[in-house]
GULO-187597 format. One record per residue (C-alpha): residue in one letter; x, y, z; chain. Coordinates in Angstrom, 2 decimals. Layout:
BEGIN
{'A' {X Y Z} 'A'} ...
//
This chain:
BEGIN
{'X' {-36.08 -11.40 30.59} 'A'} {'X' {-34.41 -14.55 32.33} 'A'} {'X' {-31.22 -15.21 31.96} 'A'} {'X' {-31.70 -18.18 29.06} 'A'} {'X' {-33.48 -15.80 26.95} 'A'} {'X' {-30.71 -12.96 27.17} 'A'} {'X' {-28.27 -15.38 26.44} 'A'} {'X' {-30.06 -17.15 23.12} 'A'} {'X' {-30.30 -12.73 22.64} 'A'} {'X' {-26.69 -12.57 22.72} 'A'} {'X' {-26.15 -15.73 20.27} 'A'} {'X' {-28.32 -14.53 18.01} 'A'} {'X' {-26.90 -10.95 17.35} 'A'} {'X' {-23.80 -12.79 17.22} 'A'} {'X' {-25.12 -15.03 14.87} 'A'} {'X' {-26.00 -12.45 12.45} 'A'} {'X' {-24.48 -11.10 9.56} 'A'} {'X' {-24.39 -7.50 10.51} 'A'} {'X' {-22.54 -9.05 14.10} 'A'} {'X' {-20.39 -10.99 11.55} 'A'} {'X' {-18.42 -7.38 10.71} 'A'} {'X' {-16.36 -5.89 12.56} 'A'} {'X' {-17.02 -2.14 12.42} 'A'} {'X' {-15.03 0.23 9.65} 'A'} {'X' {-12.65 2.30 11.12} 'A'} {'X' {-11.77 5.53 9.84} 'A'} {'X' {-7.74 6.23 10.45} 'A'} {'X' {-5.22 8.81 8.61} 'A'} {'X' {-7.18 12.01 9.77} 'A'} {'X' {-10.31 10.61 8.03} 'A'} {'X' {-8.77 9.88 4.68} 'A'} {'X' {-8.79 5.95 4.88} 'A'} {'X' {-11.24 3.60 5.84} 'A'} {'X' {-9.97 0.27 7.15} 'A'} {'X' {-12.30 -2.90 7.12} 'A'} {'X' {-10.95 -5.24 9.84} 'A'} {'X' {-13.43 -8.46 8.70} 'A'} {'X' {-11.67 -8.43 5.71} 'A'} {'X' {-8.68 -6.69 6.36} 'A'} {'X' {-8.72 -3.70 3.89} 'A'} {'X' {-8.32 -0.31 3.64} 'A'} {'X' {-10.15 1.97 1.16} 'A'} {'X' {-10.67 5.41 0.31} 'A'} {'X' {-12.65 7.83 1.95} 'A'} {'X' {-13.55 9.79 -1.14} 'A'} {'X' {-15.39 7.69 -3.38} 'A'} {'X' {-15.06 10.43 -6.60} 'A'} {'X' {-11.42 11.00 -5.34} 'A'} {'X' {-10.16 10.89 -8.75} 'A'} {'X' {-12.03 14.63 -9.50} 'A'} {'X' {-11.28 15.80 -6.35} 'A'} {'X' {-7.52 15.34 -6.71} 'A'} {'X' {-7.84 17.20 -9.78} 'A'} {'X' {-10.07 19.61 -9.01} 'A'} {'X' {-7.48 20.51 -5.65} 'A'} {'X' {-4.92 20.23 -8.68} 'A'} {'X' {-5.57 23.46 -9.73} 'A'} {'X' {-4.63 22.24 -13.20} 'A'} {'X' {-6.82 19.12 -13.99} 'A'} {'X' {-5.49 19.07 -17.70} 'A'} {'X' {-2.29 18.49 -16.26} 'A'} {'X' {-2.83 16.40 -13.77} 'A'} {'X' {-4.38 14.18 -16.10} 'A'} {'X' {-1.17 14.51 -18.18} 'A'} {'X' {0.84 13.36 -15.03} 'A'} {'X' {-0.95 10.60 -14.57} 'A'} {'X' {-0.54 9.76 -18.12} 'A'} {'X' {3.52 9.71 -17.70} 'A'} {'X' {3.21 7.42 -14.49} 'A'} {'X' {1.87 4.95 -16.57} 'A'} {'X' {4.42 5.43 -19.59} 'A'} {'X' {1.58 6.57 -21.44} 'A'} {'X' {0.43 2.39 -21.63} 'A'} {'X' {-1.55 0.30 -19.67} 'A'} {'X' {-1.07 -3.24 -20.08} 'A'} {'X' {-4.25 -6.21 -19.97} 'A'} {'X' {-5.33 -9.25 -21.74} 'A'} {'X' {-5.12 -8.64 -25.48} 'A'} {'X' {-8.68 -7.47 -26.37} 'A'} {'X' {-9.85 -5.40 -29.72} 'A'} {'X' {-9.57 -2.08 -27.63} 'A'} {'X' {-5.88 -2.91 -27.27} 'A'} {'X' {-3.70 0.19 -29.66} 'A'} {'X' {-3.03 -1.89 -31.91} 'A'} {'X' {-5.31 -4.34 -31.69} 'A'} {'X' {-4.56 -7.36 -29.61} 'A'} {'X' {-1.82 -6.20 -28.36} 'A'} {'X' {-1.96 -6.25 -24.60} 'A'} {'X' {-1.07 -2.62 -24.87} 'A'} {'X' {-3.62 -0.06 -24.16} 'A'} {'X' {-2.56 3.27 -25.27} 'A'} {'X' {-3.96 5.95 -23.19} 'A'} {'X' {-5.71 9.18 -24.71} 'A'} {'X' {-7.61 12.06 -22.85} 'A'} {'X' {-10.65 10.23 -23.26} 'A'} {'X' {-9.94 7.61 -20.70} 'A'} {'X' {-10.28 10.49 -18.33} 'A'} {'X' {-12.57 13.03 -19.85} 'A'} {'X' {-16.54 12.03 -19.61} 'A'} {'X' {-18.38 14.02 -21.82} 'A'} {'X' {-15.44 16.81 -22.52} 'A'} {'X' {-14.88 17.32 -18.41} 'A'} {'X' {-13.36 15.60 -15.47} 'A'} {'X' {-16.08 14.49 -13.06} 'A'} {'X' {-14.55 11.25 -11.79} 'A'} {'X' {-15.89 8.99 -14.34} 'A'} {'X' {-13.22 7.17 -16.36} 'A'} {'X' {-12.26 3.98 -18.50} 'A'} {'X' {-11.25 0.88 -17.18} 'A'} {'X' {-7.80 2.04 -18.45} 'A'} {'X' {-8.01 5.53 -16.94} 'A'} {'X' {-8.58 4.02 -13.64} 'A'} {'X' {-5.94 1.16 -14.00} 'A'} {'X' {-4.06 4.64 -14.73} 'A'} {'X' {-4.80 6.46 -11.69} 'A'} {'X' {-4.37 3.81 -9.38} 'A'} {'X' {-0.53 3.36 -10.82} 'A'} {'X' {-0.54 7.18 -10.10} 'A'} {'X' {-1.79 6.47 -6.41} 'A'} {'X' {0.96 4.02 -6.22} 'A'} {'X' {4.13 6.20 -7.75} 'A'} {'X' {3.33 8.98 -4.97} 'A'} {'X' {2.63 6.83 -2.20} 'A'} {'X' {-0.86 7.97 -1.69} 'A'} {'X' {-1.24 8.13 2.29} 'A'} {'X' {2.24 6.40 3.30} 'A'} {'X' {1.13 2.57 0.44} 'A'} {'X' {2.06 1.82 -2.67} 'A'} {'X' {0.38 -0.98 -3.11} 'A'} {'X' {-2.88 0.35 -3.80} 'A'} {'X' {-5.72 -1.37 -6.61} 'A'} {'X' {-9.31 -1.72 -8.13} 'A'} {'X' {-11.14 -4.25 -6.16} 'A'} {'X' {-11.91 -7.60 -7.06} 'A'} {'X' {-14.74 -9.84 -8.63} 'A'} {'X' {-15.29 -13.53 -8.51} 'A'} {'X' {-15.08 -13.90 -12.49} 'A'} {'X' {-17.78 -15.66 -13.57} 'A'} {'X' {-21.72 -15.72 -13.95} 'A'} {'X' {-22.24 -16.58 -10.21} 'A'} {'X' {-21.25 -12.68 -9.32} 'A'} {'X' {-24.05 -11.14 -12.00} 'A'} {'X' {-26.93 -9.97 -10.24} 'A'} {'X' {-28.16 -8.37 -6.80} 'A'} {'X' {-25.89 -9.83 -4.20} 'A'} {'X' {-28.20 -11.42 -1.08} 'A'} {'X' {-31.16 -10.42 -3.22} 'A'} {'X' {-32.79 -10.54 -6.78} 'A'} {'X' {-31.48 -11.88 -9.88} 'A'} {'X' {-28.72 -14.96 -10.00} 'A'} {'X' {-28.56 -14.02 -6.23} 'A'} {'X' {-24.90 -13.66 -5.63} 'A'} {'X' {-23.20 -13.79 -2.24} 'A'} {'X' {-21.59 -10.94 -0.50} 'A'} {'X' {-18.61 -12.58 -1.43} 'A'} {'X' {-18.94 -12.19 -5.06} 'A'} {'X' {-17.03 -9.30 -4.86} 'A'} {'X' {-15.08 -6.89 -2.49} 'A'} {'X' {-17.83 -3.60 -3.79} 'A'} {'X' {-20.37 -6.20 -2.94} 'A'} {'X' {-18.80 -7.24 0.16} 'A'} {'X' {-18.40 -2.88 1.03} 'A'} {'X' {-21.51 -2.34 0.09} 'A'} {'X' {-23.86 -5.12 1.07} 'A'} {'X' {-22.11 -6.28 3.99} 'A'} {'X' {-20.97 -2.97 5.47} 'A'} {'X' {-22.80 0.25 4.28} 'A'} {'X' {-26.41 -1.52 4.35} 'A'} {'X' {-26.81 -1.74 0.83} 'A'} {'X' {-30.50 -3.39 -0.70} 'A'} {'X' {-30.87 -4.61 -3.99} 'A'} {'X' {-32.71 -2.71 -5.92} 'A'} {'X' {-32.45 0.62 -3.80} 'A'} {'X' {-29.66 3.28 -4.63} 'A'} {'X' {-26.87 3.67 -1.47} 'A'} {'X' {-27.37 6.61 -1.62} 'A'} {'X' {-31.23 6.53 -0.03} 'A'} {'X' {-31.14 3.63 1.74} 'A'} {'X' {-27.99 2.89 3.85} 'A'} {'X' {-27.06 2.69 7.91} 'A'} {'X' {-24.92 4.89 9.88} 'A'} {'X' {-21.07 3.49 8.62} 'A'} {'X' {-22.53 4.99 5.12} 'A'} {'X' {-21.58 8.51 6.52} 'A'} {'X' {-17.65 7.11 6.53} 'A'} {'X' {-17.69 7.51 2.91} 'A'} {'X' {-17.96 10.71 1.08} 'A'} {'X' {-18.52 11.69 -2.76} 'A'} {'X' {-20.36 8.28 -2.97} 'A'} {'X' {-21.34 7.91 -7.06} 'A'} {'X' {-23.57 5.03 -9.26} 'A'} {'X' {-21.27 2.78 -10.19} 'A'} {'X' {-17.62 1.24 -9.52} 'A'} {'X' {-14.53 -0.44 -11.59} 'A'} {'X' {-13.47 -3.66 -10.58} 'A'} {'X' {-10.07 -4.66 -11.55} 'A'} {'X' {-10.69 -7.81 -12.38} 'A'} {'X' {-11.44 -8.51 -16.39} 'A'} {'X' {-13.72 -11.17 -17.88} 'A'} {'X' {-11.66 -13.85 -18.87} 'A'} {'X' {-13.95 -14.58 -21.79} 'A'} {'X' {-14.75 -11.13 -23.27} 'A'} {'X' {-11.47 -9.39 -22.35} 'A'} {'X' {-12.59 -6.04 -23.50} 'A'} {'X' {-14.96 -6.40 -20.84} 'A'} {'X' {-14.13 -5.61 -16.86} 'A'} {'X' {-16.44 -6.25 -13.86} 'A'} {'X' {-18.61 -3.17 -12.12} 'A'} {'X' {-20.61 -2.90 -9.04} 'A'} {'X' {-23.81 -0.82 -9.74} 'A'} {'X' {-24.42 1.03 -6.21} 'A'} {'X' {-27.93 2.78 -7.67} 'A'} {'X' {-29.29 -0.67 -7.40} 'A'} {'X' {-26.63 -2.87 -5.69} 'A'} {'X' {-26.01 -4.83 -9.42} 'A'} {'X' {-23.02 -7.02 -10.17} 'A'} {'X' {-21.93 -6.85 -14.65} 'A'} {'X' {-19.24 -6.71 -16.77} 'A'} {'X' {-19.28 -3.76 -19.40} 'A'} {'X' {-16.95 -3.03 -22.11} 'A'} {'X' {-13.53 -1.06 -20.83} 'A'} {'X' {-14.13 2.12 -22.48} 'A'} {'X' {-17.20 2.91 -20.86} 'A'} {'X' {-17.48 5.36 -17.96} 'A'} {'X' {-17.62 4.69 -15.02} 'A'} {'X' {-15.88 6.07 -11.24} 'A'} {'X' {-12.97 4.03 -9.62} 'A'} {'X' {-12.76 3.78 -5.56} 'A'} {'X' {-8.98 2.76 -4.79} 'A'} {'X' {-8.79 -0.29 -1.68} 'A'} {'X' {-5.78 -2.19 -0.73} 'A'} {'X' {-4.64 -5.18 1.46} 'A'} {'X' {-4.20 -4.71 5.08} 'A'} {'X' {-4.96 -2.50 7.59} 'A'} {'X' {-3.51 1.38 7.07} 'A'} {'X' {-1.63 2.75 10.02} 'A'} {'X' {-3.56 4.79 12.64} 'A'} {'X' {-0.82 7.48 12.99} 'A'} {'X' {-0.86 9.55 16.34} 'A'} {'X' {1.19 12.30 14.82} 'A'} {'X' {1.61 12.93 11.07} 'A'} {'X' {4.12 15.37 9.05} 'A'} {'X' {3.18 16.42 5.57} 'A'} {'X' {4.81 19.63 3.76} 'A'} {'X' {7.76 20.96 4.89} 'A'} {'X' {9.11 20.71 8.23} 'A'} {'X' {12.24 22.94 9.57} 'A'} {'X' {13.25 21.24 13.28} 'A'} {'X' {14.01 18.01 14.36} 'A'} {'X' {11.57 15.81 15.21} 'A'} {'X' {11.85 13.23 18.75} 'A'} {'X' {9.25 10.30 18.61} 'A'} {'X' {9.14 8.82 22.14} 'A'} {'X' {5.86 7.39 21.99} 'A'} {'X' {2.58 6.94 19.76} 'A'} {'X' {2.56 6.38 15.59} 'A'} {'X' {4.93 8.98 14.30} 'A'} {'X' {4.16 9.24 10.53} 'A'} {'X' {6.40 11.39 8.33} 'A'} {'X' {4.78 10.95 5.14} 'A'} {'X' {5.24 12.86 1.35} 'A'} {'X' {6.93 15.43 3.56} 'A'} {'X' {10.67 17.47 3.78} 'A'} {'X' {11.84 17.38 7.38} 'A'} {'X' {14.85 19.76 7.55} 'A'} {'X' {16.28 18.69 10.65} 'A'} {'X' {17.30 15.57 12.66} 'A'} {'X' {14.47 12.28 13.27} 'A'} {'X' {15.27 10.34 16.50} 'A'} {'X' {12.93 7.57 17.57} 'A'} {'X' {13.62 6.86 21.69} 'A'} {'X' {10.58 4.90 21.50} 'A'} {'X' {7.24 4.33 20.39} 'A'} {'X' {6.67 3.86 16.21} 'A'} {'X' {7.87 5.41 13.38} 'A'} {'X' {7.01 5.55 9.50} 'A'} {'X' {9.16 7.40 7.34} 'A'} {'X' {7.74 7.19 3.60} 'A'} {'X' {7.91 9.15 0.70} 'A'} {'X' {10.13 11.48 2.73} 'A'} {'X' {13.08 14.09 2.61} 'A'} {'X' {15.26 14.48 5.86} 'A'} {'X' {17.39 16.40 5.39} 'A'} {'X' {20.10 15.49 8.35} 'A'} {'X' {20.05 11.91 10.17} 'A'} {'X' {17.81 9.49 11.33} 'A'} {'X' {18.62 7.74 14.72} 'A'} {'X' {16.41 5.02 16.49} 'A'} {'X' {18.02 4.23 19.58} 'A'} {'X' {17.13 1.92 22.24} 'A'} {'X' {12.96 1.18 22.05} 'A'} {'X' {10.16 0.90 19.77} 'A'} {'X' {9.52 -0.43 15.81} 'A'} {'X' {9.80 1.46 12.58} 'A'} {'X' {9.18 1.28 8.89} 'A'} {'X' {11.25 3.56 6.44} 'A'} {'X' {10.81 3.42 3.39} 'A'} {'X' {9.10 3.31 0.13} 'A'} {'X' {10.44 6.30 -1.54} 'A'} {'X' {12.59 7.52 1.62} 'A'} {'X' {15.39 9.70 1.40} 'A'} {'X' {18.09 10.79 4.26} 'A'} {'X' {20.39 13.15 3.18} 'A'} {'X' {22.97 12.18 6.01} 'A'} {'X' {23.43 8.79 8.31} 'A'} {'X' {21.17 6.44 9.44} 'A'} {'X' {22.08 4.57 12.90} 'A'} {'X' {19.65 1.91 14.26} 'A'} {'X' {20.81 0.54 17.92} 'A'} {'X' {20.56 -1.26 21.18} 'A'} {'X' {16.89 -2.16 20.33} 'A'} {'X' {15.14 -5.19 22.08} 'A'} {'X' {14.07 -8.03 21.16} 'A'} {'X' {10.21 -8.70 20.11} 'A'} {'X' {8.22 -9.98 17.15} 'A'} {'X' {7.46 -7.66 14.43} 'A'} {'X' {10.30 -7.20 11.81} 'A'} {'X' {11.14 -4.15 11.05} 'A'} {'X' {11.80 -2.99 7.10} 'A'} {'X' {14.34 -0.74 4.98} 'A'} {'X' {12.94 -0.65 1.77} 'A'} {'X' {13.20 1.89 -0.92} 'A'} {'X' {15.44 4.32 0.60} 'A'} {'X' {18.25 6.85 -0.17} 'A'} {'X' {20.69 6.79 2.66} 'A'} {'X' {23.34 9.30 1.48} 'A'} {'X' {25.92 8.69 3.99} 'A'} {'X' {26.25 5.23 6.41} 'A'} {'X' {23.53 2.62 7.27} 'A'} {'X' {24.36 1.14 10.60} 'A'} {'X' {22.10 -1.60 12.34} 'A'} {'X' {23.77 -2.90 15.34} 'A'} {'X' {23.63 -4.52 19.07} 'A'} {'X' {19.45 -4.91 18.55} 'A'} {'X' {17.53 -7.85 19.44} 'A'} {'X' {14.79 -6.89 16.98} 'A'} {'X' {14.65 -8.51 13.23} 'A'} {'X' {14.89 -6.48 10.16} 'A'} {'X' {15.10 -6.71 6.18} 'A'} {'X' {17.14 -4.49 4.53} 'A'} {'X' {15.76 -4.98 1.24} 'A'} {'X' {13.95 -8.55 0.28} 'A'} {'X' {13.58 -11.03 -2.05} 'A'} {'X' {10.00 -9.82 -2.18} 'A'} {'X' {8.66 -6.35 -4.46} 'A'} {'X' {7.19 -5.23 -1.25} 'A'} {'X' {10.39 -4.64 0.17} 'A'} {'X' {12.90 -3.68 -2.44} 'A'} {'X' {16.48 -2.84 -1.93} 'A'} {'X' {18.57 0.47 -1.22} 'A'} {'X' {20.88 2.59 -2.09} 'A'} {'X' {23.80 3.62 0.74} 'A'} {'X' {25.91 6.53 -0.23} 'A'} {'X' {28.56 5.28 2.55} 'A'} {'X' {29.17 1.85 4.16} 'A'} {'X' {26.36 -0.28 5.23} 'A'} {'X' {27.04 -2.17 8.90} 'A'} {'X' {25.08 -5.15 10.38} 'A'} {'X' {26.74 -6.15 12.97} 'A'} {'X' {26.18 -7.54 16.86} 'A'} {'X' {22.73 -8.27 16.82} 'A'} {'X' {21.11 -11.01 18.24} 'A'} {'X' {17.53 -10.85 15.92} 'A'} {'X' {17.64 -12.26 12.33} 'A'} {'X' {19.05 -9.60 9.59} 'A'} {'X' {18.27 -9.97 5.83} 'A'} {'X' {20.50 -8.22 3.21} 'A'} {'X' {18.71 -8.11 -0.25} 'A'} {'X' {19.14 -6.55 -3.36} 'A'} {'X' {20.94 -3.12 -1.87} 'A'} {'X' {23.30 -1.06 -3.74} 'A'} {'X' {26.22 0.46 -1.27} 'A'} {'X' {29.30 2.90 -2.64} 'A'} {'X' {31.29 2.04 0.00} 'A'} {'X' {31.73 -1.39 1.86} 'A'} {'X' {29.04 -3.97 3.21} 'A'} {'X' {30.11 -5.42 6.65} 'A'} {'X' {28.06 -8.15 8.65} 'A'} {'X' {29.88 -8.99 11.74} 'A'} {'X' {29.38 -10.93 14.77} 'A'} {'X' {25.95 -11.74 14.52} 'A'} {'X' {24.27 -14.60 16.72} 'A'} {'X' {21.05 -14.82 14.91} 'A'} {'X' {20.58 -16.09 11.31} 'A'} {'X' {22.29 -13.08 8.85} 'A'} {'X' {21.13 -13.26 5.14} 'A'} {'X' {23.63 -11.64 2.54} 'A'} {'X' {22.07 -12.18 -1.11} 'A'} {'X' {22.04 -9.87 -4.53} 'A'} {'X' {23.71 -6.92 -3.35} 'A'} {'X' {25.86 -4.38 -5.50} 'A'} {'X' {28.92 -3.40 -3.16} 'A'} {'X' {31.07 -1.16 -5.15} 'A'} {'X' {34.19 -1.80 -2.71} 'A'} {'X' {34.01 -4.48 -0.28} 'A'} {'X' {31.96 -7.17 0.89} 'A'} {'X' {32.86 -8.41 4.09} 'A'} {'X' {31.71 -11.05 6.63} 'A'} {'X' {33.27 -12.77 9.70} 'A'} {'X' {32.46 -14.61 12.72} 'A'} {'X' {28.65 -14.72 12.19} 'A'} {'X' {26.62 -17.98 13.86} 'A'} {'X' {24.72 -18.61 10.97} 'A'} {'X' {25.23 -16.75 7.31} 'A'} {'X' {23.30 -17.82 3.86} 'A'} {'X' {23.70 -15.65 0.62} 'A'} {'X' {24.98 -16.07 -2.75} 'A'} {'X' {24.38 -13.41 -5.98} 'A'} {'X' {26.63 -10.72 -4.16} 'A'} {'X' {28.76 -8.61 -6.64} 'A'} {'X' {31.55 -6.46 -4.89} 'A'} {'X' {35.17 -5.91 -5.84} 'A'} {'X' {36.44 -7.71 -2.84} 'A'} {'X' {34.82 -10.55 -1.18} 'A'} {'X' {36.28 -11.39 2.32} 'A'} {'X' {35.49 -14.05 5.10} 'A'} {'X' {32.13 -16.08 5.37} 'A'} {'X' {30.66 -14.08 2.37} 'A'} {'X' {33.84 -14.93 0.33} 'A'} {'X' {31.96 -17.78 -1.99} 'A'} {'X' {28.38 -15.26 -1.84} 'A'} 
//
């Protein structure tokens, strides 16, 4: 072959659809599955619903736990399967979970709007931010995407998009038979799929994916049928992962660190590398000194202080949300940017047992929405400082900061620049 012909080759293959995808990627030990053309992450499991509560040991009551995460309700465009009717309040019952008097995965729309909240409470896998998948809402997604019936594109949905554009789906063939190789990623593959996404003209109605013969419809919400979890972005390929309980201290000087659901009994010192802390106990301090980027938070609590320093500059921001900090917060003389609590539900405020001190740091520091016992102090920083909605139960002080916004601060002594916040 000449070298014109290899390269039309080359064009070609990257012409195609199949070249158009970026391969799946399984991280977390195999449990996730991130999608980097469209910047996912989904289960593994595809049934992982019964195999939680099969590994429950008590599926009755894990069922009933799930229940409770949800308040018992889950909330949708009023429809007539609304309790009462209308309502926008779907009152859940053992049969949103139970298919033919057992638990084999197959639920309600509701029971798997249900689940998902419960995948979200407990920070499945480090995310709370987890969901049913979407569909285009309309009569352009019904049919066999790329093939058969009203001919919808990949597009039409993110199942479709899974499916069709990554596991090798063909209409009118189950998955399960014919499929290429980044099938085997997947495990506990079943027939058919919730979408989250309702019909905005029948709103007892929700969206499926059909994966027995690739088919896009909407069915009624109290049918039956399995839910596979995704959510937006890319999970976390940790290098080193804690889960259970942990009695030691734990260094992190390079890699992903990932201390996640877990009870560290011991000291957590970062000298370098990355660290996650969610959904986590330590029970001592938490020091990052010097190098590297972390995350703590959702659902973090440290039982002692936690002292952030002398980190360098770079540009990923760095996040305190959600956490329990039982004695002092300190974030000081780092070049790195942080928020401390945002405006935004992905990052909600804290709670700090002891005094909370930003001070000395040259990257941007955001303030939000954080509850502290003792007093707030931002001090002599040269990048822009953001003070706003915090609780301070003694004082709130600020001085000799280059640049300071804030406003809806309530403390019972306001002092310096954050005197009219």
């Amino acid at each position: 072959m000449n070298t014109f012909s290899k390269w039309l080759t080359v064009l070609a293959f990257l012409s195609s659809p199949m070249a158009a995808n970026a391969q799946l990627v399984p991280v977390n030990g195999g449990a996730l599955v991130n999608d980097p053309t469209d910047k996912l992450s989904w289960l593994r499991d595809a049934n992982f619903f019964a195999t939680q509560a099969a590994e429950s040991g008590n599926p009755s009551e894990f069922v009933q736990t799930i229940v409770s995460t949800s308040r018992g309700v889950i909330h949708d465009t009023p429809n007539s399967l609304d309790t009462p009717a209308k309502s926008g309040r779907h009152t859940l019952t053992l049969n949103d979970f139970y298919h033919n008097g057992a638990i084999d995965g197959y639920l309600t729309w509701f029971g798997a709007q249900a689940w998902v909240n419960y995948l979200n409470v407990t920070d499945y896998q480090g995310y709370s931010n987890w969901r049913l998948p979407t569909t285009v809402d309309n009569n352009s997604s019904l049919g066999y995407p790329n093939g058969g019936a009203h001919d919808p594109p990949v597009t039409s949905s993110e199942l479709a998009e899974l499916f069709y554009g990554q596991l090798g789906q063909v209409a009118g063939q189950p998955i399960q038979k014919v499929h290429n190789t980044r099938y085997a990623l997947f495990r506990n593959v079943g027939r058919s799929y919730w979408s989250g996404t309702e019909v905005a003209d029948a709103s007892s109605s929700a969206w499926i994916f059909n994966d027995s013969a690739g088919s896009q419809l909407n069915t009624s919400k109290d049918n039956y049928n399995q839910a596979l979890a995704v959510r937006s972005g890319q999970a976390y390929q940790c290098d080193t992962t804690y889960n259970g309980t942990f009695h030691g201290n734990v260094t992190v000087y390079s890699g992903l660190v990932c201390i996640v659901n877990a009870t560290v009994v011991g000291n957590v010192q970062q000298n370098g590398g990355q660290l996650r802390i969610v959904g986590s106990i330590i029970v001592g301090n938490v020091q990052v000194n010097g190098d590297g980027q972390f995350t703590i938070g959702p659902g973090a609590i440290i039982t002692n202080d936690l002292q952030i320093q002398n980190l360098p500059g770079g540009s990923v921001e760095n996040q305190i949300c959600d956490t329990t900090v039982q004695g002092n917060l300190q974030f000081q003389n780092n070049g790195t940017a942080v928020e401390i609590g945002s405006s935004s539900s992905s990052c909600i405020g804290n709670i700090v047992g002891g005094n909370l001190e930003v001070q000395n740091n040259t990257g941007s520091t955001a303030i939000f929405n954080d509850i502290v016992v003792g007093n707030l102090q931002d001090h002599n920083n040269t990048a822009p400082t953001q003070v706003f909605d915090n609780f301070v139960e003694h004082n709130l002080q600020c001085e000799n900061n280059t640049a300071i916004s804030g406003k809806g601060n309530s403390a019972k002594q306001k002092q310096g620049q954050c005197s009219a916040f």
